[in-house]
KEKE-3310 file (N, C-alpha, C; in steps of 0.2 Angstrom, whole numbers, plus 5000, padded with zeros to 4 digits):
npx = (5004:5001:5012:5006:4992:4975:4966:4964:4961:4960:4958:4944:4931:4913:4898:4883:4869:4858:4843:4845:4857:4875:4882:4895:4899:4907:4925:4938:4945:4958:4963:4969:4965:4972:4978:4967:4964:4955:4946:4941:4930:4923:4912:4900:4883:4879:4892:4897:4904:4898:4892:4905:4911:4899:4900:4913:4905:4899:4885:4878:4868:4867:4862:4856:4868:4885:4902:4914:4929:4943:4955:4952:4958:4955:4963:4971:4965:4953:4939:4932:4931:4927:4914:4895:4893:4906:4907:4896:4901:4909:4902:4896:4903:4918:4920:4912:4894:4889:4874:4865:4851:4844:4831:4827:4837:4836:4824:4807:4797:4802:4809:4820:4829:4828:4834:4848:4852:4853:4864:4874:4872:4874:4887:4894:4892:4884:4872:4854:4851:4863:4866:4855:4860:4869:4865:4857:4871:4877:4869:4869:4882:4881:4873:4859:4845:4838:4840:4837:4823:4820:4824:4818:4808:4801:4808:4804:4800:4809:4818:4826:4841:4842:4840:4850:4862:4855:4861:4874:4877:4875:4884:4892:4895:4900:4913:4922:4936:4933:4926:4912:4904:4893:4886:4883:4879:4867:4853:4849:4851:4862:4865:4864:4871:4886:4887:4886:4897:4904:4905:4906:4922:4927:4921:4931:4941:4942:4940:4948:4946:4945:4938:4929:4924:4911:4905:4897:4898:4910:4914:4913:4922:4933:4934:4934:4944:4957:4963:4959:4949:4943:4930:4927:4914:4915:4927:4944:4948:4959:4968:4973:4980:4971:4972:4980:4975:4967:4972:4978:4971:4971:4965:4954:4937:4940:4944:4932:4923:4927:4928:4913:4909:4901:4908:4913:4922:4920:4907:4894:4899:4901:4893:4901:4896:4899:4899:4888:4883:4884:4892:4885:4882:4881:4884:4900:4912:4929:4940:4944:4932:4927:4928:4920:4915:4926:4936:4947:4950:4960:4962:4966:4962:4949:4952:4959:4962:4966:4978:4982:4992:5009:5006:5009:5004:5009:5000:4990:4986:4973:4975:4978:4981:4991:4981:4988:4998:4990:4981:4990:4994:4983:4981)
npy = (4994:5012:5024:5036:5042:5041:5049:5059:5060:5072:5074:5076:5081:5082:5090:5090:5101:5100:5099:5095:5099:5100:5088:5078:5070:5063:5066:5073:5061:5055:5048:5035:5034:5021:5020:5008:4999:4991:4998:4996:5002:5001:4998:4998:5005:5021:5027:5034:5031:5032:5044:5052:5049:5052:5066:5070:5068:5081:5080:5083:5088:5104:5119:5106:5100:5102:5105:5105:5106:5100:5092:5085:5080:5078:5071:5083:5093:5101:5090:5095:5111:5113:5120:5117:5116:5114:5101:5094:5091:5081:5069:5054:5054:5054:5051:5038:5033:5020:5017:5015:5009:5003:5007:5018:5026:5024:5034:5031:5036:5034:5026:5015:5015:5028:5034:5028:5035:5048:5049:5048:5054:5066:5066:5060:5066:5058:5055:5051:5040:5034:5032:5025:5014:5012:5010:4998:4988:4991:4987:4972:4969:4968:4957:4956:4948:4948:4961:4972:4973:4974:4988:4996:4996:4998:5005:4997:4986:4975:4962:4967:4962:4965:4976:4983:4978:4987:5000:4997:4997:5010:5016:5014:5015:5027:5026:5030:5034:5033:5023:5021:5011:5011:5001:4992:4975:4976:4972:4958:4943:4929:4922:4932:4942:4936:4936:4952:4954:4950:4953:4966:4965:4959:4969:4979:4974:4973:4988:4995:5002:5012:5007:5012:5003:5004:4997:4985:4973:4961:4948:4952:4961:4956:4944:4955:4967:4977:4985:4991:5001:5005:5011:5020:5030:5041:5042:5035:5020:5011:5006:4996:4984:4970:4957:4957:4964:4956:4946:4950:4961:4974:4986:4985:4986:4983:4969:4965:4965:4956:4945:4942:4939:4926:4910:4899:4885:4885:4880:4878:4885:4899:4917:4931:4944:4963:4972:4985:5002:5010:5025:5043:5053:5066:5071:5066:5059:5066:5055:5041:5036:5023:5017:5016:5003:4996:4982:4983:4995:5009:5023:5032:5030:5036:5048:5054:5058:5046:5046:5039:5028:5020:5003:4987:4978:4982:4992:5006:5010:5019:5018:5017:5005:4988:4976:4963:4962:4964:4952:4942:4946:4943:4929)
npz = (5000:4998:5005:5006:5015:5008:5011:5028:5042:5056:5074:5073:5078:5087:5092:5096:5102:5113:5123:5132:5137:5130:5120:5116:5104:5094:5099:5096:5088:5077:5062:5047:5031:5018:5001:4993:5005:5017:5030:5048:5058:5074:5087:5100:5098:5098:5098:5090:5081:5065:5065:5065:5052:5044:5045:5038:5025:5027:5031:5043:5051:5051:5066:5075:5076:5076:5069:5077:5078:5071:5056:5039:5026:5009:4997:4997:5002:5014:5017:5028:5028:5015:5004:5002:4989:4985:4991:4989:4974:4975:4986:4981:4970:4972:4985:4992:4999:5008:5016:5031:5032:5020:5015:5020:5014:5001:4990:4991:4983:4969:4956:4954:4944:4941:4953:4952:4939:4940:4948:4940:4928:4934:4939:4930:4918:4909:4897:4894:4889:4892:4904:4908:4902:4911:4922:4921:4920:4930:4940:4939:4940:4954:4956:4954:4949:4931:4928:4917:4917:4930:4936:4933:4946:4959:4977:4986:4983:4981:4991:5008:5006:4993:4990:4997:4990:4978:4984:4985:4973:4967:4974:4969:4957:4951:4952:4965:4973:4988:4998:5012:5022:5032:5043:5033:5035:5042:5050:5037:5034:5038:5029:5016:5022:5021:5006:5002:5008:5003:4989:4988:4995:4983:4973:4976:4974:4960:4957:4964:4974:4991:5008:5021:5034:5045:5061:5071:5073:5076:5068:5055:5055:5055:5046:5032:5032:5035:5043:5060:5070:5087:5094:5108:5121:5111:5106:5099:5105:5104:5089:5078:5066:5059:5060:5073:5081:5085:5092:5101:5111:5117:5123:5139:5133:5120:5125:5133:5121:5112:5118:5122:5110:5098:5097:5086:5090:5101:5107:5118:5128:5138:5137:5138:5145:5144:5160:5166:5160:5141:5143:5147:5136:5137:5148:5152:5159:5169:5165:5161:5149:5149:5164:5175:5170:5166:5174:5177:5180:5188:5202:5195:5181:5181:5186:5176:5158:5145:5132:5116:5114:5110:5108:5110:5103:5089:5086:5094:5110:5122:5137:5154:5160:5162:5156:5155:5163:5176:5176:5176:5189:5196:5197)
capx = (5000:5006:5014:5004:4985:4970:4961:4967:4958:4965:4958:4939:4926:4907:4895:4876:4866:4851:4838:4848:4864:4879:4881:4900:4898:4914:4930:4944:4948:4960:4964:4971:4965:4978:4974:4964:4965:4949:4948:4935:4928:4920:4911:4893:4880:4880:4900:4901:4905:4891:4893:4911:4910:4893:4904:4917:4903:4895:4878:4877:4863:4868:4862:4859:4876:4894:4912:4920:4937:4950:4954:4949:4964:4958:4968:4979:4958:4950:4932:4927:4929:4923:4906:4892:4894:4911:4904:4891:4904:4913:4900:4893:4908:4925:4916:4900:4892:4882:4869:4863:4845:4843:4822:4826:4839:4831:4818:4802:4795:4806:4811:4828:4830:4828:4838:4853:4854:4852:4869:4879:4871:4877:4893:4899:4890:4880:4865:4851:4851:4870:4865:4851:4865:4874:4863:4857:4876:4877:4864:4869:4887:4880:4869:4851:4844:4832:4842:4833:4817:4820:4828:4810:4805:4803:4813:4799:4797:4814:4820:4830:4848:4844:4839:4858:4863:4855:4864:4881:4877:4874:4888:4898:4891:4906:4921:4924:4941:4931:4916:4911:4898:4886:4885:4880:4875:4863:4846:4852:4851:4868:4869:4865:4878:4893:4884:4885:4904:4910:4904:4909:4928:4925:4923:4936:4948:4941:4941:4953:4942:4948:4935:4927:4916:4907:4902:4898:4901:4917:4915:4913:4928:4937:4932:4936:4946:4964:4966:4953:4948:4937:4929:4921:4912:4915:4935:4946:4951:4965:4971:4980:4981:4963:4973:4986:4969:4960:4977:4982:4969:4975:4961:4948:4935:4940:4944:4926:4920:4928:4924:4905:4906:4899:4912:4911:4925:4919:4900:4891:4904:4893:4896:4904:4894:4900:4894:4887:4879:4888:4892:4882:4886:4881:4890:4907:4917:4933:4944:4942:4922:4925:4930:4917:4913:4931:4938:4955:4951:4962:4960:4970:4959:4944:4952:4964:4959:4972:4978:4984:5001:5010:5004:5013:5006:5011:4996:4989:4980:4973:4975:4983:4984:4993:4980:4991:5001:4984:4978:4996:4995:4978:4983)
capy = (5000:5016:5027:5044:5043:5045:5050:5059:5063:5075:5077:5077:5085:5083:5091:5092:5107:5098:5102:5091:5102:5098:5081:5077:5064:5064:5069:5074:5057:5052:5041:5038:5029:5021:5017:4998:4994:4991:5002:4996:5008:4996:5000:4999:5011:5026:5026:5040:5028:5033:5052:5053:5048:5058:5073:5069:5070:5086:5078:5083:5094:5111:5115:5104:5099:5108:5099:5110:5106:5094:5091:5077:5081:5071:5075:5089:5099:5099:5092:5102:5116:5113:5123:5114:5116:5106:5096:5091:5087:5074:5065:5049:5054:5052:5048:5037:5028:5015:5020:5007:5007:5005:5007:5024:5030:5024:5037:5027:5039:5034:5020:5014:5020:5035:5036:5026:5038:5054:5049:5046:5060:5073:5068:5058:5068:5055:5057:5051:5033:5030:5032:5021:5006:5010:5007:4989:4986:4990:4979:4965:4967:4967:4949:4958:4946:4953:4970:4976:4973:4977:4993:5002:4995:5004:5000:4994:4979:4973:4962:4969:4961:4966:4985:4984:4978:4992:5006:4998:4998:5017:5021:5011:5020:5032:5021:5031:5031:5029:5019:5023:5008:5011:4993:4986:4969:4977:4966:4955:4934:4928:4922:4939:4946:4933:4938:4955:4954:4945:4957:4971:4964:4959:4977:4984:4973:4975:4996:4999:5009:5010:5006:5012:4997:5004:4990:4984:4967:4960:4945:4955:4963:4949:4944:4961:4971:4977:4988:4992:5007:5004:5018:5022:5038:5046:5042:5028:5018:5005:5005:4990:4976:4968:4953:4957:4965:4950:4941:4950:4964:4979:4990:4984:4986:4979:4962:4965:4964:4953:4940:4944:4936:4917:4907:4891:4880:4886:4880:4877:4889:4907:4923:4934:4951:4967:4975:4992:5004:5016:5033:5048:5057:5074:5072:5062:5059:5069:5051:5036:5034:5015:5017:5011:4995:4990:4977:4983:5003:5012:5029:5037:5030:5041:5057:5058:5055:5043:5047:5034:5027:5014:4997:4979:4975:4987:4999:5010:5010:5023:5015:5017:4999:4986:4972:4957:4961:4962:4946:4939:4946:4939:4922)
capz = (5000:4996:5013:5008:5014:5004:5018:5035:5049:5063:5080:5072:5086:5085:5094:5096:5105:5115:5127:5138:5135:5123:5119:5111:5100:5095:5101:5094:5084:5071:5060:5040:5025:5012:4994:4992:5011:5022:5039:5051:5061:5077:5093:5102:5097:5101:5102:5086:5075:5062:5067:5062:5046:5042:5046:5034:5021:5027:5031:5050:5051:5059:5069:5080:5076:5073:5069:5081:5077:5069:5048:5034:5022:5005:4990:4997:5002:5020:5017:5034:5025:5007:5003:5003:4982:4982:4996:4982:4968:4980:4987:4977:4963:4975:4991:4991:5005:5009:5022:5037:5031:5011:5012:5021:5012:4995:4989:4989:4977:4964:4954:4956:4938:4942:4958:4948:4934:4943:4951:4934:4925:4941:4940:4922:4909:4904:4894:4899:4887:4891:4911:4909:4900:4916:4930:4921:4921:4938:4944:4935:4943:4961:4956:4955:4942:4927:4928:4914:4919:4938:4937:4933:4950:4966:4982:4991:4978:4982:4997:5009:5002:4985:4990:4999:4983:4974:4987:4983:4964:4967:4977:4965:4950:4948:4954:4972:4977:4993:5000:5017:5022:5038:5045:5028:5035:5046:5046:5034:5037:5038:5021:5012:5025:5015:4999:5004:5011:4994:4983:4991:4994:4972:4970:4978:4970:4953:4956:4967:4980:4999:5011:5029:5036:5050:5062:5078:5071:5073:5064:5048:5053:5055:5035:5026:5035:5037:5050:5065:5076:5091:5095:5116:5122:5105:5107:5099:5112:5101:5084:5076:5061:5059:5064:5078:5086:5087:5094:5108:5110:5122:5129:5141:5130:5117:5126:5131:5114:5109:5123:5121:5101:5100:5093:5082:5093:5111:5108:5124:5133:5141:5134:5143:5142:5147:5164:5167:5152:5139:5146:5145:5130:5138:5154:5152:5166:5168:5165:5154:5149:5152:5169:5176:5167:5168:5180:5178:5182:5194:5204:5188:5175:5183:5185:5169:5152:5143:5126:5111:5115:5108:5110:5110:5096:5085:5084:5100:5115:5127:5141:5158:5165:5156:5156:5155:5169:5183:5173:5181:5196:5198:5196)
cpx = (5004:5007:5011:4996:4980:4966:4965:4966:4961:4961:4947:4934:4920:4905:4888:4872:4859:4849:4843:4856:4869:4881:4889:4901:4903:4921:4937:4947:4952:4961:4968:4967:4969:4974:4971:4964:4956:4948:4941:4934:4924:4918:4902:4890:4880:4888:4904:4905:4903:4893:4898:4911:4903:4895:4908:4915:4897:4888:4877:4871:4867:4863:4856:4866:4881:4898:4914:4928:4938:4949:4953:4953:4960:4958:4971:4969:4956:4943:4929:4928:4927:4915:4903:4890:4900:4909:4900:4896:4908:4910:4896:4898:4915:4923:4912:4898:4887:4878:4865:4859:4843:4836:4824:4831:4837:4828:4812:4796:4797:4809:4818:4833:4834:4835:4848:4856:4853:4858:4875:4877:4874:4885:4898:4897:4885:4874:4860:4850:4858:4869:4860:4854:4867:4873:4861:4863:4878:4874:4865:4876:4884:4876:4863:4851:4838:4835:4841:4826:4818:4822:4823:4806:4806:4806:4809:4797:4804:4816:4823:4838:4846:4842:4848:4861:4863:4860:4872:4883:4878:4881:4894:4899:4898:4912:4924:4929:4939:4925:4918:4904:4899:4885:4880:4876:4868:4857:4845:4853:4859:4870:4870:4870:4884:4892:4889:4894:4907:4910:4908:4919:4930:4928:4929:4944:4948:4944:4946:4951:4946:4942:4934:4920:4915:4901:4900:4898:4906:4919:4917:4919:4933:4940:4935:4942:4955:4966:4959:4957:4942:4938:4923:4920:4912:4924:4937:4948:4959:4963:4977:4978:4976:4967:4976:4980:4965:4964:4979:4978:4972:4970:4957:4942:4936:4941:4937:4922:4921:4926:4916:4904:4906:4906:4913:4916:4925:4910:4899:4894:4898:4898:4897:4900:4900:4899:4893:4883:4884:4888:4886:4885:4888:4883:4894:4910:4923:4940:4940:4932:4921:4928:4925:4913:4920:4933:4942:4955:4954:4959:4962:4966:4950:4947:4955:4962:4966:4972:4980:4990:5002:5009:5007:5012:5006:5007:4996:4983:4980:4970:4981:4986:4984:4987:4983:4996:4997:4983:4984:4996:4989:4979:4989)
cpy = (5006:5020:5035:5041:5044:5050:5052:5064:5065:5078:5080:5079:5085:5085:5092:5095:5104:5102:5101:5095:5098:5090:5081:5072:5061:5068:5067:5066:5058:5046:5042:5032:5028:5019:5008:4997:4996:4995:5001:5000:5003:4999:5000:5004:5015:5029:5032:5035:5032:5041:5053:5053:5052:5066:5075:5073:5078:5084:5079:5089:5099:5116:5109:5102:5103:5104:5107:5108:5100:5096:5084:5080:5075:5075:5081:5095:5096:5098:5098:5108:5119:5118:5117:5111:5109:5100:5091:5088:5082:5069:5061:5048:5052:5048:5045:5035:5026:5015:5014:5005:5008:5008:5015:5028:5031:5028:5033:5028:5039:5031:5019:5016:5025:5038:5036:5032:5044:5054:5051:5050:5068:5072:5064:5060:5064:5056:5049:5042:5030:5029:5026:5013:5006:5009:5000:4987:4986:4986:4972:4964:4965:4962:4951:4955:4950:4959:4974:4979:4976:4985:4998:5002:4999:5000:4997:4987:4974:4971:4966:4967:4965:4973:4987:4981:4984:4995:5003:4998:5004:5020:5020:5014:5025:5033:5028:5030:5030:5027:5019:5018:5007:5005:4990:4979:4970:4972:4963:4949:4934:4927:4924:4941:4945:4936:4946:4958:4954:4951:4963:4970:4962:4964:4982:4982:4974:4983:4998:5003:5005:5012:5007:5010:5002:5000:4988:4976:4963:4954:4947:4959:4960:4947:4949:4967:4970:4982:4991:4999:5007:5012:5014:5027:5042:5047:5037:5027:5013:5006:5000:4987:4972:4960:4951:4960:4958:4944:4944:4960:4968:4982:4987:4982:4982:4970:4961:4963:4958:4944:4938:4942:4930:4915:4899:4887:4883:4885:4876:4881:4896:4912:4926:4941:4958:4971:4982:4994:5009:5022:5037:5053:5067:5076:5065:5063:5062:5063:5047:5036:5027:5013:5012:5007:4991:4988:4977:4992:5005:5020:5032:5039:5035:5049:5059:5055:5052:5044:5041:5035:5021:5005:4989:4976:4978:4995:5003:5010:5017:5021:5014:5010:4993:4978:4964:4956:4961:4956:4940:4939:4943:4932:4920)
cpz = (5000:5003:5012:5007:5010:5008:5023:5037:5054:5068:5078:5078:5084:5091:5093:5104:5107:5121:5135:5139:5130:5125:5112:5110:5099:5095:5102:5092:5078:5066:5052:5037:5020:5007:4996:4999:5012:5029:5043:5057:5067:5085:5094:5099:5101:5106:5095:5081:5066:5059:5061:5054:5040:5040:5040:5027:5019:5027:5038:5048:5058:5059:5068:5080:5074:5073:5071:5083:5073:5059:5045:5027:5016:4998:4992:5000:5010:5020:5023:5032:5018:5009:5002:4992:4980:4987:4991:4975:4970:4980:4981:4971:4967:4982:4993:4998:5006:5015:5025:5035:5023:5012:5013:5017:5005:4995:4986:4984:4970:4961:4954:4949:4938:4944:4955:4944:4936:4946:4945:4927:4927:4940:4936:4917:4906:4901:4896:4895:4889:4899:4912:4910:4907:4921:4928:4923:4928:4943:4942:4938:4952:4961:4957:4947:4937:4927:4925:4915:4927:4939:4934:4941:4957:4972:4985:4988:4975:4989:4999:5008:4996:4986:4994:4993:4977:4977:4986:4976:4965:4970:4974:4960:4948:4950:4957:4973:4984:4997:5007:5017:5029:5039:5037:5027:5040:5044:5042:5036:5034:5030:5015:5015:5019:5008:4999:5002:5005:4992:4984:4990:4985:4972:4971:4974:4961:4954:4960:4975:4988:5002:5016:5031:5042:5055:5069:5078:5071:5068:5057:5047:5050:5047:5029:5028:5037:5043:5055:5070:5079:5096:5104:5117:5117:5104:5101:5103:5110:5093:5082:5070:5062:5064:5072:5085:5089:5092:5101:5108:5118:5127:5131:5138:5126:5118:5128:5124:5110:5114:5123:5114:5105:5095:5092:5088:5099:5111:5116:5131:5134:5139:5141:5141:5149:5154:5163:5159:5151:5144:5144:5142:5130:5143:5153:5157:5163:5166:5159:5152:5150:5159:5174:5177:5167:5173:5182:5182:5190:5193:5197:5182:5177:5186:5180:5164:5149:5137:5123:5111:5111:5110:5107:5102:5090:5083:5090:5103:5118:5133:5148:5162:5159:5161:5159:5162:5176:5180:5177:5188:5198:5200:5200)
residu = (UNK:UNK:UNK:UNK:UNK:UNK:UNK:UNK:UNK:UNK:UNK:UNK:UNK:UNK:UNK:UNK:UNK:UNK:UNK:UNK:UNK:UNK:UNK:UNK:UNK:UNK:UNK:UNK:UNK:UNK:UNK:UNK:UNK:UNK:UNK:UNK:UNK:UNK:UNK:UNK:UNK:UNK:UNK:UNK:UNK:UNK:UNK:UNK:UNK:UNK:UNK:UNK:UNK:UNK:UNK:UNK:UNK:UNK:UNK:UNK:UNK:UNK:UNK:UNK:UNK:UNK:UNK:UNK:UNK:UNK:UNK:UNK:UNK:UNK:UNK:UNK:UNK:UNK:UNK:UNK:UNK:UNK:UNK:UNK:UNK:UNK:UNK:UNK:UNK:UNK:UNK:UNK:UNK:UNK:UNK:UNK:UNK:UNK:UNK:UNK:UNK:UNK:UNK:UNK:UNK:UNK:UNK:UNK:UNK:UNK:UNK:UNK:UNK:UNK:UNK:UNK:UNK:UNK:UNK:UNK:UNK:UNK:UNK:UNK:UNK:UNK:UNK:UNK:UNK:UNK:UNK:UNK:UNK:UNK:UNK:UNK:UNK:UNK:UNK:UNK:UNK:UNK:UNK:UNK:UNK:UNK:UNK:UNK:UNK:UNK:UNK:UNK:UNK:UNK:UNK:UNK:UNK:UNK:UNK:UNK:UNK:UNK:UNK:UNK:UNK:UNK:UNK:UNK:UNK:UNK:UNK:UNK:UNK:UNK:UNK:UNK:UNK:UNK:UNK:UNK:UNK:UNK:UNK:UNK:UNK:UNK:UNK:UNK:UNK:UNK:UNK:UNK:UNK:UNK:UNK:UNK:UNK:UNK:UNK:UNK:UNK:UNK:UNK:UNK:UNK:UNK:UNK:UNK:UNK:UNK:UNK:UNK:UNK:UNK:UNK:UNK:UNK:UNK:UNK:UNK:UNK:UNK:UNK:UNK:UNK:UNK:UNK:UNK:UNK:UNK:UNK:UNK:UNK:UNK:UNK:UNK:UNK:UNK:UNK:UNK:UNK:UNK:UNK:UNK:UNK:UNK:UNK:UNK:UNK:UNK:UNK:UNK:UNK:UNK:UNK:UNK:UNK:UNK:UNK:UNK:UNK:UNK:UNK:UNK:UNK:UNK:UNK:UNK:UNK:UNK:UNK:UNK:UNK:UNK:UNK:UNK:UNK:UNK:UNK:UNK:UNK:UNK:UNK:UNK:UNK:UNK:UNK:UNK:UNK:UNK:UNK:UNK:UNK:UNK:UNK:UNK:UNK:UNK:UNK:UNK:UNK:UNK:UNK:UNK:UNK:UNK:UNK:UNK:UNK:UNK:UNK:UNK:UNK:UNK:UNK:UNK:UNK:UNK:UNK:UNK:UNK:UNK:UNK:UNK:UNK:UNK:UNK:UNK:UNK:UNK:UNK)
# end
């Protein structure tokens, strides 16, 4: 992979302005994307996952929302301060995204036609017979059988795989150097997931695009995914190597997370859930947000906030206490 970023995220900052008082989604994250890799974005609801990435593309409603602080460097330009003009010649043409909920993101008023060719008219010139060829052909690579005959149909007349289907036809539409997919497999049976999964890693290796799964799935990380960021409180908490995370995970949390999946060669063994509830997004504690819920937290991790250090296994944690050595001392 190449060592200059497509994508880089500096110290991003969300906020939303409620009844309840201000509510920071997220705060101050980083991160980068390389050309053709995968970046999985992973973490509970309501962890700024989602957010993060909305912002990138200027979809935050403000208010109530504001990105009060950090940059998104892509191509040498800071989306967070694009107009909302070149904001519009990016998205769906350099930036696409596949949204959690096809039926909602679809417009149910509008045959998939329609929607398809209103993408690849906006931002390839095409005329209105040559956009038409390109959304059958688009349906036809994502495996929506009949694609000439379907592609007059509205999304409500489409399971939901084949309407995730369509939305990665669309996003694909104008070969994206990058795809941004919102938990994709969401309500989806397991074997539209793999469908799903495939297709998607297909595409990327056919076109080249670099990829941010948004998940709380780690399985599907596991599958597609070359480097991971678990995101807590609107934080990352650990950054590593999709594999080296799964081998010798760092932060509290995430050895929660990962404890808490079922796993084929441990049946009849009891999940481990996590205790306690997420933080409150509009009061945060002055220390870790997972203080506590973890087993390992000292005095420290409830008055000081821990920043992203270097971590054993190559990437980074933010975390004051080294797991592995209480785990010792336990025992």
């Amino acid at each position: 992979m190449s060592s200059q970023p497509l994508l880089q995220v500096e110290n991003l900052e969300v906020k939303f302005h409620t009844e309840e008082g201000e509510v920071r989604a997220v705060n101050q994250i980083s991160f980068e994307l390389q050309p053709g890799e995968t970046l999985g974005i992973v973490g509970e609801s309501g962890s700024g996952k989602s957010v993060s990435n909305l912002a990138l593309l200027g979809l935050i409603p403000q208010p109530p929302g504001e990105i009060a602080g950090g940059r998104a460097i892509f191509r040498g330009r800071d989306l967070l301060k694009m107009t909302e003009r070149d904001l519009m010649s990016i998205r769906g043409n350099d930036i696409a995204m596949i949204f959690q909920d096809p039926m909602t993101a679809l417009n149910p008023f509008l045959t998939v036609e329609q929607q398809l060719v209103e993408v690849t008219r906006r931002h390839m010139g095409m005329n209105r017979v040559e956009a038409r060829d390109h959304a059958i052909q688009m349906l036809e690579r994502v495996g929506i059988p009949a694609a000439a005959k379907r592609v007059r149909d509205y999304p409500h007349q489409f399971s939901g795989g084949m309407r995730q289907r369509v939305m990665i036809a669309m996003a694909l539409s104008c070969k994206p150097d990058v795809l941004i997919a919102d938990e994709p497999t969401t309500a989806l049976d397991v074997t539209i997931q793999a469908q799903i999964l495939e297709l998607m890693k297909q595409l990327q290796s056919e076109e080249g695009a670099a990829i941010i799964l948004v998940t709380h799935d780690l399985a599907v990380v596991a599958s597609i995914c070359h480097r991971v960021a678990v995101m807590y409180g609107g934080r990352i908490v650990e950054k590593a190597e999709s594999d080296r995370l799964f081998e010798d995970p760092q932060h509290p949390y995430t050895v929660g997370l990962l404890e808490s999946v079922p796993r084929w060669d441990q049946r009849g063994s009891s999940l481990t859930a996590i205790d306690g509830q997420p933080p409150d997004m509009a009061s945060l504690p002055p220390g870790c947000a997972f203080a506590d819920r973890c087993p390992h937290a000292q005095n420290q991790c409830r008055e000081s906030l821990p920043t992203l250090q270097p971590a054993r296994h190559g990437g980074q944690v933010a975390c004051f206490v080294d797991i592995d050595a209480g785990a010792e001392a336990a025992s």
